[in-house]
Kinemage of the C-alpha trace (Angstrom):
@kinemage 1
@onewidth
@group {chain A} dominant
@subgroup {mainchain}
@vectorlist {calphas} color= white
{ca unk a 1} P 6.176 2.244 -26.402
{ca unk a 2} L 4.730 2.350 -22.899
{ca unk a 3} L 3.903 6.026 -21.746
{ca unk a 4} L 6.296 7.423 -19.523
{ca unk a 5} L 5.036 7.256 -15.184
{ca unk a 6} L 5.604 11.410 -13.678
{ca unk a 7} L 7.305 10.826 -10.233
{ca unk a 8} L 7.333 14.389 -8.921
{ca unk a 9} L 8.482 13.611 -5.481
{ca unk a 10} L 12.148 11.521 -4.952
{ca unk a 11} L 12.746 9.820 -1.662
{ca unk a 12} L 16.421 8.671 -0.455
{ca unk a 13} L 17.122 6.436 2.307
{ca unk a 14} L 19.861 5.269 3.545
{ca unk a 15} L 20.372 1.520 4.057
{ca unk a 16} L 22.976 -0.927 5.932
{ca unk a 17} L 24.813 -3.188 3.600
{ca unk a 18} L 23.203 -6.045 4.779
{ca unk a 19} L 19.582 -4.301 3.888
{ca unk a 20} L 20.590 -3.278 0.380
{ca unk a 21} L 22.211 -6.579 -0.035
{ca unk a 22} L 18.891 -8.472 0.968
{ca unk a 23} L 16.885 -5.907 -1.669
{ca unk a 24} L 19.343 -7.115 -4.440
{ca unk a 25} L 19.107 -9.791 -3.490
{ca unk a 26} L 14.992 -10.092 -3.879
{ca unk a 27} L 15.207 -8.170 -6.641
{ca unk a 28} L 17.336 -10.272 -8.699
{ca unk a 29} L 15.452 -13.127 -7.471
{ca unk a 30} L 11.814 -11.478 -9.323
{ca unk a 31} L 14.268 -9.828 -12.133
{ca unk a 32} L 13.192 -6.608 -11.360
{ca unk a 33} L 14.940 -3.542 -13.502
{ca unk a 34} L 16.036 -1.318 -10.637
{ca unk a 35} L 16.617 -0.831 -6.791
{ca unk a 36} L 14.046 1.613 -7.159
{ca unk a 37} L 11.056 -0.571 -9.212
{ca unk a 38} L 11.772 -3.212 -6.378
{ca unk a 39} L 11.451 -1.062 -2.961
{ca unk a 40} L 8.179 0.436 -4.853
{ca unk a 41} L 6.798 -3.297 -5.334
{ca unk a 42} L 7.784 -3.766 -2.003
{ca unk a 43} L 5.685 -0.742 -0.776
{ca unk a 44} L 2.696 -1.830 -2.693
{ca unk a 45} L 2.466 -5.302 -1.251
{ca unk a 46} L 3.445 -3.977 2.250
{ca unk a 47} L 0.336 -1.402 1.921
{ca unk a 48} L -1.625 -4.052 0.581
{ca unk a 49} L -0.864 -6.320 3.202
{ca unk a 50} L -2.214 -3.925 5.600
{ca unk a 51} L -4.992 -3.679 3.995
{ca unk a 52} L -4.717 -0.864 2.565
{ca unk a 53} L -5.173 -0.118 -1.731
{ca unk a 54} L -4.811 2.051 -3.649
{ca unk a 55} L -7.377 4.803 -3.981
{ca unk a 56} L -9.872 6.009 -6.409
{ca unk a 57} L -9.390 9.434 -8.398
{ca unk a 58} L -11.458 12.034 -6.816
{ca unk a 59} L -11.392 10.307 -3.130
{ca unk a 60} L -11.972 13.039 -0.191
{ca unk a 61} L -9.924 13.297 2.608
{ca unk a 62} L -13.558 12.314 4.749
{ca unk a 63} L -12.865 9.132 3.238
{ca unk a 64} L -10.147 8.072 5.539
{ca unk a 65} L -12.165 7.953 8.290
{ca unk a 66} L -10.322 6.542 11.349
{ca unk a 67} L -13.525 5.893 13.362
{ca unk a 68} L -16.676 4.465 11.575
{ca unk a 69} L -19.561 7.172 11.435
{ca unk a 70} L -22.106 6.315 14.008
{ca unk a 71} L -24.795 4.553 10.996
{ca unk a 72} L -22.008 2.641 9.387
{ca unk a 73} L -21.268 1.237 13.109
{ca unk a 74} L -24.754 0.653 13.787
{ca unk a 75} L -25.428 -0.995 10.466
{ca unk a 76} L -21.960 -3.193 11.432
{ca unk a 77} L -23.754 -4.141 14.583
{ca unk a 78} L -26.410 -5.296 13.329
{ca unk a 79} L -25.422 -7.066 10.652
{ca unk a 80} L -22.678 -8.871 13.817
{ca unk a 81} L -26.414 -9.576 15.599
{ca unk a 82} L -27.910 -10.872 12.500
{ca unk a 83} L -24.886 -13.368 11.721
{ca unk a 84} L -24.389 -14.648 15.308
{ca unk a 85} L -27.921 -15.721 15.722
């Protein structure tokens, strides 16, 4: 038997009928078990499609970086000069 996931937080949104209707009907579509297993597959591959995964255990909040530090940009420039020429 598969070990139970901990979901500490819950989140509740309220939908149109059209939207929930369009989530059943994707979910049914993939045969996924719940409303909620669905709109959390949908959250992944959103995320993902924005390029953004999930994380590594013991990441540091310095990691999100939302500008490059000044070596990684100069080591992205040069590797831009490098490729151009």
């Amino acid at each position: 038997m598969a070990a139970e996931v901990a979901r500490a937080e819950r989140l509740q949104i309220m939908l149109r009928e059209d939207e929930l209707r369009a989530l059943d009907d994707w979910r049914f579509a993939r045969r996924m078990p719940s409303r909620a297993a669905a709109i959390r597959e949908l959250l992944k591959r959103g995320l993902a499609a924005d390029g953004f995964s999930v994380v590594e255990s013991g990441a540091k909040s310095g990691d999100f970086r939302v500008t490059e530090s000044a070596e990684s940009a100069e080591s992205a420039e040069s590797n831009e000069a490098n490729s151009s020429n």
